[in-house]
C-alpha positions in Angstrom: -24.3 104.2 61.3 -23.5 107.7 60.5 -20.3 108.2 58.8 -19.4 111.1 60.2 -19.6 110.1 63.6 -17.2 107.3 62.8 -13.3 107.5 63.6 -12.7 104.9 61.3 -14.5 105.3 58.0 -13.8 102.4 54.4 -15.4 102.7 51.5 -15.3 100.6 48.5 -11.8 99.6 49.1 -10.8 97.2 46.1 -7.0 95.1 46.4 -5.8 93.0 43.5 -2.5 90.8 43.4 -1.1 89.6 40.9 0.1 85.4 40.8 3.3 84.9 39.6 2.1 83.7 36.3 0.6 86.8 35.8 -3.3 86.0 37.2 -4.8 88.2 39.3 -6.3 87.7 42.2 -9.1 89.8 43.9 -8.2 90.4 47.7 -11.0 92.7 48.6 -13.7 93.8 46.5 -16.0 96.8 47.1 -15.5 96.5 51.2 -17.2 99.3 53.2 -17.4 99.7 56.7 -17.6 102.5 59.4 -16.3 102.3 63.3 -17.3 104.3 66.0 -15.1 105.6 69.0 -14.3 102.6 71.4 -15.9 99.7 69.6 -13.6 96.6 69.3 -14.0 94.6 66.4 -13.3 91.9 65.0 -12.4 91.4 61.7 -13.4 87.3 61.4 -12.6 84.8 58.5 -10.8 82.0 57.4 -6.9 82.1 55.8 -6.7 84.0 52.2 -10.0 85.1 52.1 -8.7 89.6 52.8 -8.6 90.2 56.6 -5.2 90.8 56.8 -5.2 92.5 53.7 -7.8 95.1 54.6 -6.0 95.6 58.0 -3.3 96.5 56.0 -4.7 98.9 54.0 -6.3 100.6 57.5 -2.7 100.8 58.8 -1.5 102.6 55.3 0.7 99.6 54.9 -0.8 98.7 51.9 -2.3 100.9 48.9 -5.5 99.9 47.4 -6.3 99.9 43.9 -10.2 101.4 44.1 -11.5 103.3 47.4 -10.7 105.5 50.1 -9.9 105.0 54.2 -10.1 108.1 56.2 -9.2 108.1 60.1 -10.6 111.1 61.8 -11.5 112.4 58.6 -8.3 112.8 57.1 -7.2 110.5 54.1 -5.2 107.7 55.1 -2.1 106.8 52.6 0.7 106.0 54.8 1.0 104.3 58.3 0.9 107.2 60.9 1.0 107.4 65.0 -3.0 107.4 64.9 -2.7 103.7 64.5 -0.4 101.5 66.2 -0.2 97.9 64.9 0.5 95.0 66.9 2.1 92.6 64.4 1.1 88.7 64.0 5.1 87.9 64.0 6.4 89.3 67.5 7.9 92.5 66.7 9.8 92.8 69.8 12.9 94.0 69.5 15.4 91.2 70.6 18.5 94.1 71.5 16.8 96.0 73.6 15.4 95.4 76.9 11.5 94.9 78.2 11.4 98.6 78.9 13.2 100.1 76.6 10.8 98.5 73.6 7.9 99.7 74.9 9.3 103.1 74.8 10.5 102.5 71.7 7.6 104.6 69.7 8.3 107.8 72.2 11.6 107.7 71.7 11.1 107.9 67.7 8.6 110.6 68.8 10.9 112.6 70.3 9.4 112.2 74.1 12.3 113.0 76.4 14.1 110.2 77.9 12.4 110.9 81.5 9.3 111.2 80.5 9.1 108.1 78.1 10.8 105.7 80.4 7.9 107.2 83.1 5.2 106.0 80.6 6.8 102.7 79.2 6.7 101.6 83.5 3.6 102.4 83.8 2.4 100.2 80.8 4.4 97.4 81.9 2.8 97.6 85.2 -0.4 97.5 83.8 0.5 94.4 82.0 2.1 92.9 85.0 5.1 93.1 84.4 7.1 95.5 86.4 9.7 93.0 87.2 11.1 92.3 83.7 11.6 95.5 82.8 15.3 95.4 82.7 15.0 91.9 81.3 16.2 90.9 77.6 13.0 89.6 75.6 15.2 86.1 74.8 14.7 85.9 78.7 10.9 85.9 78.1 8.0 83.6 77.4 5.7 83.7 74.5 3.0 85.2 76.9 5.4 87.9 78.3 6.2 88.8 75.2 2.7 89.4 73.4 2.1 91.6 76.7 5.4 93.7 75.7 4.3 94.2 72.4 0.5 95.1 73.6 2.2 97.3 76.1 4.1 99.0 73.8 1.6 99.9 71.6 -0.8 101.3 73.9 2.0 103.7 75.2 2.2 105.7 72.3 -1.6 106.5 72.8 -2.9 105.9 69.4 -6.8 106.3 69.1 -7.1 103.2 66.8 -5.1 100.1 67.7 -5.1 97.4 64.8 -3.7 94.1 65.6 -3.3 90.9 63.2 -3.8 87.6 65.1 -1.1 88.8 67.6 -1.9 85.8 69.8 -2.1 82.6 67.3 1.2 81.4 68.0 0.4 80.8 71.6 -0.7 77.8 73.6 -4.7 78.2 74.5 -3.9 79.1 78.3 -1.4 81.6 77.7 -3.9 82.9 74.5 -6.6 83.5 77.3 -4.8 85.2 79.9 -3.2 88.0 77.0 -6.8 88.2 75.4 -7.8 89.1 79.0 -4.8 92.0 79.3 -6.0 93.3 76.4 -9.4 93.3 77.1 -8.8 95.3 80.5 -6.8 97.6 78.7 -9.1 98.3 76.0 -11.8 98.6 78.9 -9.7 101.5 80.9 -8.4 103.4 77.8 -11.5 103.0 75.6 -9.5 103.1 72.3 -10.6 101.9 69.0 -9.9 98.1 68.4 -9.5 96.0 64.8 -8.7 92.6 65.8 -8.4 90.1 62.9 -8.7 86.7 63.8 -9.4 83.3 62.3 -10.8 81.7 65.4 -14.7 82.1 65.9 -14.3 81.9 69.9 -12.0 84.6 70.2 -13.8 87.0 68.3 -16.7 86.0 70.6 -15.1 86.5 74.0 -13.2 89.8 72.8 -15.6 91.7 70.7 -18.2 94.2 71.0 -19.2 93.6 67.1 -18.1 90.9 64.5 -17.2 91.5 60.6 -17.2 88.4 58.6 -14.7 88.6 55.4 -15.1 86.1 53.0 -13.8 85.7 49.1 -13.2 89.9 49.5 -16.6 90.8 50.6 -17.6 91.6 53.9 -20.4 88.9 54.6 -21.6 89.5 58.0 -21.5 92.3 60.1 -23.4 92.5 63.2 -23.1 93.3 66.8 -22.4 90.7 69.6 -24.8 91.4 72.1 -23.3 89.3 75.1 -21.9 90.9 78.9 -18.4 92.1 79.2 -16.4 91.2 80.4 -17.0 88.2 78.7 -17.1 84.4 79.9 -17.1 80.9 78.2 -20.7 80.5 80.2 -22.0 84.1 77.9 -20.6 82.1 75.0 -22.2 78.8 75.6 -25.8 80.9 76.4 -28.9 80.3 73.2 -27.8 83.6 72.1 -24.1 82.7 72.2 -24.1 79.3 70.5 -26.6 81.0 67.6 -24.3 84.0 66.8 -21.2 81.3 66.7 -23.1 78.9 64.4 -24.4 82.1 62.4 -20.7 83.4 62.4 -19.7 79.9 61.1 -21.9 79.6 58.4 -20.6 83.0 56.6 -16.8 81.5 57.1 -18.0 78.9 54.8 -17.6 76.3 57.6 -21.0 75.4 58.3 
């Protein structure tokens, strides 16, 4: 892939922690990557082995010790409006109502009141759900509420959306129909995606390319070459059940 091309470009990005007893700990070592306009990927691996921290580092979040990020060319080394972040915690904000939060990011913008509250509707209805938009989020589900948050997000129009296992806390019904919003949504803006995720499935249904992280290192990166939209029948094909058990086997868990 040709750097230059890419809206999202990490190279040799190197994070070290430091224990409590004065250890240190390697979170990413030497990881380089480049993505292209409108490719979702996901960022795959198991708990403690770096996805989240290099996500963090892409969202500015985080400063790394060795290595550069550059978004659209330009230096990353602070969050900025070019990527919005949908949060693994839900980061809706309990005093204001539905609407209101997903204008929230226009209204720090300085998007008049009109004109933001136009926008935030239109998100909500595109995320069914017009009705609640005067609604308090303690009068929500789960569900509802990982559809304000992706709603939000997407109205502030950032090229490059980056989301940390926004839907783990969910029940696996629920999980399906919000991976399905934000698959549509993804499909009629044709933003950039970084979705990091633990579970080998979902990176399969919602992906149009796969990065294993593993110890730090990226182990696997490859893309999934199944239909989309995506169903559990694509998944379950030769080609599928190989890329899972391939997938599986760089996570250490086969």
């Amino acid at each position: 892939m040709n750097p230059r091309q890419a809206i999202l470009s990490v190279s040799d990005i190197g994070v070290r922690f430091v224990r409590a007893d004065g250890s240190p700990v390697v979170a990413l070592n030497g990881v380089s990557l480049n993505v292209l306009p409108g490719e979702f990927v996901c960022i795959l691996g198991r708990s403690g082995h770096g996805k989240t921290t290099l996500l963090n580092v892409i969202a500015g979040l985080l400063g790394a010790q060795r290595g550069e990020v550059r978004v659209m060319n330009l230096p990353v080394t602070r969050p900025g409006t070019d990527r919005g972040v949908i949060f693994q915690q839900d980061a809706v904000f309990p005093w204001m109502r539905v609407v209101d939060n997903v204008a929230f990011g226009l209204r720090v913008r300085n998007v008049p009141k009109e004109e933001r509250l136009r926008i935030a509707r239109e998100h909500l209805a595109l995320v069914g759900l017009s009705s609640v938009a005067r609604a308090w989020p303690r009068e929500l589900s789960g569900g509802m509420r990982a559809r304000v948050a992706i709603a939000a997000v997407f109205a502030n129009d950032p090229p490059i959306l980056l989301a940390d296992e926004p839907f783990g806390a969910l029940d696996y019904v629920t999980r399906r129909q919000v991976q399905a919003v934000l698959r549509d949504l993804w499909h009629r803006t044709g933003k950039t995606v970084l979705f990091v995720t633990h579970d080998v499935d979902e990176a399969m249904m919602l992906g149009t390319r796969v990065i294993v992280v593993n110890n730090g290192r990226i182990a696997e990166d490859r893309p999934i070459e199944l239909p989309m939209p995506r169903s559990d029948d694509d998944v379950a094909t030769p080609a599928g059940l190989a890329l899972k058990h391939l997938l599986l086997h760089h996570m250490g868990l086969e």
